[in-house]
C-alpha atoms as one frame of an Amber mdcrd trajectory, in Angstrom:
protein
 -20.114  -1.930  25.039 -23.000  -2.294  21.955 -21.851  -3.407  18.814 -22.252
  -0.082  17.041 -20.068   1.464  19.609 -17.487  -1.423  18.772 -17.985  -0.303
  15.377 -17.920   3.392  15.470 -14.703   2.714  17.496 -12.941   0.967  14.743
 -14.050   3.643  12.157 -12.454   6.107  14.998  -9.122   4.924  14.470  -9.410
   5.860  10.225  -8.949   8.901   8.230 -11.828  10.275   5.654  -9.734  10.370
   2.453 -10.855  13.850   1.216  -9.966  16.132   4.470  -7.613  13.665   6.436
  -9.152  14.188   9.920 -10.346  10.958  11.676 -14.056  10.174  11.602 -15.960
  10.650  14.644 -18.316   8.846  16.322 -21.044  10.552  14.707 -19.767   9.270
  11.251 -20.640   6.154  11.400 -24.535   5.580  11.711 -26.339   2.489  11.729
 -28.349   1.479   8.560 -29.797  -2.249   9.552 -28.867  -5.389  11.368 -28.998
  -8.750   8.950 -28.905 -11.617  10.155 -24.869 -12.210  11.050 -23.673  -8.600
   9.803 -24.421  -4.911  10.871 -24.809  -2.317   7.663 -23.332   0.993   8.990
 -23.026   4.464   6.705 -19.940   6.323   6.822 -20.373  10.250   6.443 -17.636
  13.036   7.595 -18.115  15.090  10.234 -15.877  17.399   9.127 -16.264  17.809
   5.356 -19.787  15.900   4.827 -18.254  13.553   2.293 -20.456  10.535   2.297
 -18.135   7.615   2.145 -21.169   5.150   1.547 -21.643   2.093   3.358 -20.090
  -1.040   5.300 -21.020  -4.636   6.093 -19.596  -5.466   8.873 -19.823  -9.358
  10.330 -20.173  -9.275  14.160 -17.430 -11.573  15.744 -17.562  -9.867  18.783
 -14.129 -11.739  19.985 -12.533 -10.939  16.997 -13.647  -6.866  17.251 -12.664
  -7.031  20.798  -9.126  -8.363  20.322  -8.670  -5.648  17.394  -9.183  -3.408
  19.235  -7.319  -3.935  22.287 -10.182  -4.419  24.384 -10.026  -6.554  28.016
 -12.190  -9.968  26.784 -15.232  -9.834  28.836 -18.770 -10.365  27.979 -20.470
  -7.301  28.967 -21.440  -6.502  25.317 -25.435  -5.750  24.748 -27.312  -7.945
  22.176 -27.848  -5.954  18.787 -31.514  -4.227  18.926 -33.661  -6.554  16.731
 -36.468  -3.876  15.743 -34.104  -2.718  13.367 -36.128  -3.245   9.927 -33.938
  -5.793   7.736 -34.666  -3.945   4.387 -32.667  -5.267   0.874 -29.956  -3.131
   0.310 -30.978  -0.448  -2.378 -29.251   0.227  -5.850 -28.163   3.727  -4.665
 -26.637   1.961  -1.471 -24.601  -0.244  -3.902 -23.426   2.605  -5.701 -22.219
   4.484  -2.792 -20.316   1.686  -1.616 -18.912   1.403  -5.302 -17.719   4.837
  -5.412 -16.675   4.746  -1.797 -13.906   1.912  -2.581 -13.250   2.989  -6.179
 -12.120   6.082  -4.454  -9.548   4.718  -2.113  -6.689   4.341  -5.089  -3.732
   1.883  -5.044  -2.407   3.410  -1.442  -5.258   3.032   0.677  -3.405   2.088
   3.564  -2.366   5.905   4.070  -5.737   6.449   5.717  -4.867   3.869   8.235
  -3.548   5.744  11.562   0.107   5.516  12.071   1.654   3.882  15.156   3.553
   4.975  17.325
């Protein structure tokens, strides 16, 4: 599995805080590759709130075992002709306003188990 379907798959198990339905694959697209992180934007499928963006460090042990996955090494290498841009002021903001929205109880987006 690549890395931004490890990714996508962790984002699949959360809830967008303004409809409550969980995000989709589709949500979570990638920005850029640095040089130990992946920069992913979060947008609803459902209700088209942008939820801004996430750095993401790429342990891919650590993603593996959080998500329940059998350890083997059949993960891709990230694509490297992803352009390593700075981050932009606007994508700074987004993230700002992403986790300023969250409030005190943010762990009510988290999935319940079972």
């Amino acid at each position: 599995m690549k890395n931004l379907e490890l990714i996508q798959k962790l984002f699949e198990n959360l809830k967008c805080s303004r409809c409550d339905n969980f995000f989709t694959k589709e949500a979570v697209e990638l920005v850029r590759r640095e040089e130990n992180n992946i920069v992913v934007r979060v947008k609803c499928s459902y209700c088209d709130k942008n939820l801004g963006l996430a750095i993401l460090g790429l342990d891919k042990a650590e993603y593996k075992n959080s998500l329940k996955f059998e350890n083997n090494d059949e993960t891709e290498p990230l694509n490297t002709d992803i352009p390593d841009d700075p981050i932009t002021f606007e994508e700074v903001m987004d993230a700002h306003k992403f986790f300023s929205g969250l409030e005190a109880d943010w762990t009510k987006y988290l999935p319940k188990k079972d």
